[in-house]
C-alpha positions in Angstrom: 95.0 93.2 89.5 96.1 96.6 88.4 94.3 99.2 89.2 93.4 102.6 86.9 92.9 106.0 87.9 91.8 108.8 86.0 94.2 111.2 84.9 91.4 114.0 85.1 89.6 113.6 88.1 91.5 111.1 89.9 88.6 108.5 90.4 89.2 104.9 89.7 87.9 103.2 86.2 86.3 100.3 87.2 85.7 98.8 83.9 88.9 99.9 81.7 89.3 99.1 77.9 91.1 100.6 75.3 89.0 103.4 74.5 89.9 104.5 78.3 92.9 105.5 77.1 93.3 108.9 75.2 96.2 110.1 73.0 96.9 113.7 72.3 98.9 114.7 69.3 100.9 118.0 69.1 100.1 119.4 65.6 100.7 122.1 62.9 97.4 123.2 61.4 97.5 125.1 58.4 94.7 126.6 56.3 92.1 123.5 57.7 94.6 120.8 57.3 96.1 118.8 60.0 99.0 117.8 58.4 101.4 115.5 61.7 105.1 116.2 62.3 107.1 112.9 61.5 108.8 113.5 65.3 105.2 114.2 66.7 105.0 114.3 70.5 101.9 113.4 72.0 100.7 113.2 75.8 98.6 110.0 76.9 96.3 109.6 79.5 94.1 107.5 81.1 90.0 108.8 81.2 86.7 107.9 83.4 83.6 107.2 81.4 82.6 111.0 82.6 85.5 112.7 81.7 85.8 111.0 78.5 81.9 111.9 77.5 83.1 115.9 79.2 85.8 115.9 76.3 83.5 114.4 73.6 81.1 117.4 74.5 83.8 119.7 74.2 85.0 118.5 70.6 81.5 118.5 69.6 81.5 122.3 70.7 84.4 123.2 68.7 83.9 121.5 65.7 80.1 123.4 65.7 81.8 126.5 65.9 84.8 125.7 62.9 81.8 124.2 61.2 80.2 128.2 61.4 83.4 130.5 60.8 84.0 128.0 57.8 80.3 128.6 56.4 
């Protein structure tokens, strides 16, 4: 049985899916559009349920913020 440890904080995921594993693209964002390299690199990695919910709470926090510079 393979076992999966969590990039982050090193813990083992005892119940991993696909939603356990997180890509990261590199992008070029100009004026609020994310517009993806044809040659994109990207990083993957594998996350815990907790680390996964800490980097939804982070997104959330920076899209609240874009969401007030925008208005």
């Amino acid at each position: 049985m393979k076992q999966y440890i969590c990039d982050r904080c090193g813990i083992e995921i005892p119940l991993y899916s696909n939603y356990n594993h997180v890509i990261f693209y590199d992008q070029d964002v100009t004026s609020s559009n994310i517009q993806y390299q044809s040659n994109s690199k990207y990083n993957e990695c594998d996350l815990c349920d907790d680390c996964l919910e800490y980097l939804h709470n982070m997104n959330q926090v920076f899209m609240g913020n874009c969401e007030l510079v925008v208005k």
